[in-house]
C-alpha positions in Angstrom: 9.4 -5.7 -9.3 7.2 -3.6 -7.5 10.1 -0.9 -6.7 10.3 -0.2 -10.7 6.6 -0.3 -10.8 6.6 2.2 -8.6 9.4 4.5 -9.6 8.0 4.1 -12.8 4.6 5.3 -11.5 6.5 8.0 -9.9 8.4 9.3 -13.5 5.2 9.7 -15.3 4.1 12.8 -13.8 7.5 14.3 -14.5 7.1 13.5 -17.8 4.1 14.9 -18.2 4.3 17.7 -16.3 7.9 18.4 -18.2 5.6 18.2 -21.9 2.5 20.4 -20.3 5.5 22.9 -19.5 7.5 22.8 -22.7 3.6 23.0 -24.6 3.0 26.6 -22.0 6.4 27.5 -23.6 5.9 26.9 -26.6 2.4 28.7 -26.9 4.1 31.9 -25.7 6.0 31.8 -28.8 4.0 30.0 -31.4 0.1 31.0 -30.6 -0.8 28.4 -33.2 0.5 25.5 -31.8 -2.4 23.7 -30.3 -4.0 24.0 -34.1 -1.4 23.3 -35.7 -1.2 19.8 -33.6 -4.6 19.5 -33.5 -4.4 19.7 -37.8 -1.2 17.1 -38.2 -3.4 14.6 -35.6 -7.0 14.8 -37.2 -5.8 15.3 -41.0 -3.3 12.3 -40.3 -6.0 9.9 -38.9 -9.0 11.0 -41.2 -6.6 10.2 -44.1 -6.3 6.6 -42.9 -9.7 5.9 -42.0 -10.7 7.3 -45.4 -8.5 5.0 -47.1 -9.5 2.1 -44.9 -13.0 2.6 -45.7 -12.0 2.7 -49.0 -10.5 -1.0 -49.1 -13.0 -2.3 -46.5 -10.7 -2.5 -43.6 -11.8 1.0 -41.1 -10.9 -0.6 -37.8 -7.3 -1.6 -38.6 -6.6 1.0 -40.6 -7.9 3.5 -38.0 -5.6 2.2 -35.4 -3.2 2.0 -37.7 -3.7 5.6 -38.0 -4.4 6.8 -34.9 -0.3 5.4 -34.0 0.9 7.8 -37.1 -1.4 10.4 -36.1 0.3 10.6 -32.7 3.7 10.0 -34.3 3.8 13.0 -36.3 1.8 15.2 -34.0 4.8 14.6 -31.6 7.6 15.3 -34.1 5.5 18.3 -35.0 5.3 19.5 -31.3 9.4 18.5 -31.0 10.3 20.9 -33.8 7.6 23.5 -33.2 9.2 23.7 -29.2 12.5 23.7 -30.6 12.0 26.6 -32.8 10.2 28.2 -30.3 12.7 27.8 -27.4 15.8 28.9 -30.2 13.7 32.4 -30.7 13.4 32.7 -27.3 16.8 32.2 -26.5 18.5 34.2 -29.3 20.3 36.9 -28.6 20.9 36.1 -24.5 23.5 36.0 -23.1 24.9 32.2 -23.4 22.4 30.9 -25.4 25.3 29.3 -27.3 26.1 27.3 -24.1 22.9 26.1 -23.8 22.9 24.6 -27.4 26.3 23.0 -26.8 24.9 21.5 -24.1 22.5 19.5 -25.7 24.7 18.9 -28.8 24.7 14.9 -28.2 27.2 12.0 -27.8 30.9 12.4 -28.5 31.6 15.9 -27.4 32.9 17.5 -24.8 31.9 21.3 -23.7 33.9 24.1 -21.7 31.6 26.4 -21.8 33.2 30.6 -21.2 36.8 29.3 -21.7 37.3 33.0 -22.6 35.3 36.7 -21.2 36.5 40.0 -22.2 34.3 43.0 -19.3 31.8 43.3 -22.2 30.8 39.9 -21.6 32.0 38.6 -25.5 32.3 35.5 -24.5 34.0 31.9 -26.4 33.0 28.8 -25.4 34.8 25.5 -26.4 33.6 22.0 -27.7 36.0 18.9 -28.6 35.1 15.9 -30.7 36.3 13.9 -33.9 35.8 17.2 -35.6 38.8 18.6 -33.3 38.1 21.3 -31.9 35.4 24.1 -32.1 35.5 27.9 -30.9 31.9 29.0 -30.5 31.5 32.8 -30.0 29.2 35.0 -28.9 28.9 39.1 -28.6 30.5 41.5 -30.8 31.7 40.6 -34.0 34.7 42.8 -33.9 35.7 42.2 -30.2 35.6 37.9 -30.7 37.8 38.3 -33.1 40.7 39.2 -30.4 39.5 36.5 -28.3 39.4 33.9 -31.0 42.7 34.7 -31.9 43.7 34.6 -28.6 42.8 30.8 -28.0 44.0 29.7 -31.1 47.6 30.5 -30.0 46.7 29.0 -26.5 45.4 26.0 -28.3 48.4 25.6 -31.4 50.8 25.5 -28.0 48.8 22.8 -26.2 47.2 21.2 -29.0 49.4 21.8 -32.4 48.3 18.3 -34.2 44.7 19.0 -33.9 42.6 21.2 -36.0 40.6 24.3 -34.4 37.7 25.7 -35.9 35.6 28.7 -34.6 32.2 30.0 -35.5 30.4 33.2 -34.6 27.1 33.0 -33.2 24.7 35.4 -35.0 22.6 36.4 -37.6 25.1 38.8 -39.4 27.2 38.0 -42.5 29.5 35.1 -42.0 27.9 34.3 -38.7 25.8 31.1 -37.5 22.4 31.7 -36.5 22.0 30.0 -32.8 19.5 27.4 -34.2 22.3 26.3 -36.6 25.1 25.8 -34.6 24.5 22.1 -33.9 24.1 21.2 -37.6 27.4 23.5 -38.4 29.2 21.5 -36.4 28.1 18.3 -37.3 29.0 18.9 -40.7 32.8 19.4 -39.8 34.7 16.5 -41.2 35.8 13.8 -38.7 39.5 13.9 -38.4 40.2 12.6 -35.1 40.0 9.1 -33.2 38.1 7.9 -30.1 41.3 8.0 -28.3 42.4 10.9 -30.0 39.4 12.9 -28.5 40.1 11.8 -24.8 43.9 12.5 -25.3 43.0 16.4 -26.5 40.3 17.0 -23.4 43.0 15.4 -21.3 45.5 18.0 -22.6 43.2 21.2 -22.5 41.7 20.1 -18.5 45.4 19.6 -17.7 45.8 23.2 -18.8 42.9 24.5 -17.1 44.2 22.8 -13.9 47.6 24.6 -14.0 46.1 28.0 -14.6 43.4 27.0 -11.6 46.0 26.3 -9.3 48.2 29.0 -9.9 48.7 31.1 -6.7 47.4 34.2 -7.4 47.6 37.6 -5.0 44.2 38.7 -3.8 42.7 42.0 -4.0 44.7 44.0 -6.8 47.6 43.2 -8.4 50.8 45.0 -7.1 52.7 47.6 -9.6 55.4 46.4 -11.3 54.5 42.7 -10.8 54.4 40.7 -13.8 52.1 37.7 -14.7 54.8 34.9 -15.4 54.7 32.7 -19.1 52.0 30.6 -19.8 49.8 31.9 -16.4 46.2 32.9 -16.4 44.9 36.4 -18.6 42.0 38.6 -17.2 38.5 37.1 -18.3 
């Protein structure tokens, strides 16, 4: 007992120091933070205790209160330090990794399955959605990429459907803070064991192309990369 008590003693100020951090963070981006909390908290409570001096009961509807008031005041701060940290992050390079992941439970992430030298990069998620392309650089160079993995992907995977997003603020492409909802909205197609059996399949790829013995320094003229083996990232 007094082991957790004491690891416990020990995780609070990680915690806390984690929240002063994220709230520095945040400020950078969002000057008006620490009124806007400050708002949500004291409007939320004064609300209550108005109303509970209203019907005669202050004390429990204050503390009533004062347990919503610090409620919302910490779902405000969570989406005011997400926004923050997506317009901080938008526009570097893999950002898009960095939202996969923290996309949540039931998929899997590969993140810079695919690089061209200007650092267009495609990054790859799997889950009952199948699986999901996410891109990021030039419009006009992913495009080669994309199609690229889609042919590696209908050999290796031909039963299972591939979608592919770019990551952007352009037409028909996915601003960063949207990415997580885009992909959640893809229909569910596939099974729990249909998921493991498709990330089986694609590491079992990456393993081949791993392992392949490969000549170091540059490659000699007239040599020839044999089927199926690793292309320049």
């Amino acid at each position: 007992m007094a082991r957790k008590e004491s690891a416990a003693d020990a995780a609070n100020p990680g915690r806390l120091k984690q929240i002063a951090l994220t709230y520095k963070m945040t400020r950078r981006a969002d000057s008006k933070i620490g009124l806007v909390l400050a708002g949500v908290g004291i409007g939320t409570l004064g609300v209550f205790l108005a109303f509970g001096f209203w019907i005669g009961h202050p004390v429990y509807l204050g503390i009533l209160g004062l347990l919503i008031a610090l409620l919302a005041t910490a779902i405000t701060f969570g989406r005011r330090a997400e926004r923050a940290a997506f317009g901080q992050m938008e526009g570097q390079p893999g950002a898009a990794a960095a939202v996969l992941d923290n996309i949540g439970r039931g998929w899997s992430t590969t993140p810079a399955i695919a690089m061209n030298r200007s650092q267009d990069v495609v990054h790859r998620a799997v889950g009952k959605a199948g699986i999901v392309l996410v891109a990021e650089g030039n419009p006009n160079r992913l495009k080669s990429l994309l199609a690229a993995e889609k042919r590696k992907m209908a050999r290796i995977v031909a039963d299972v459907p591939v979608h592919d997003l770019i990551v952007g603020t352009g037409e028909g492409q996915v601003p960063l803070k949207k990415v997580r909802t885009t992909m959640l909205k893809y229909p569910r197609v596939l099974s729990g064991p249909q998921v493991t059996a498709t990330n089986d399949r694609l590491r079992a790829m990456g393993d081949l192309m791993s392992n392949m013995p490969l000549p170091k320094g540059p490659m000699p003229k007239g040599m020839r990369m044999p089927k199926g083996g690793p292309k320049t990232r």
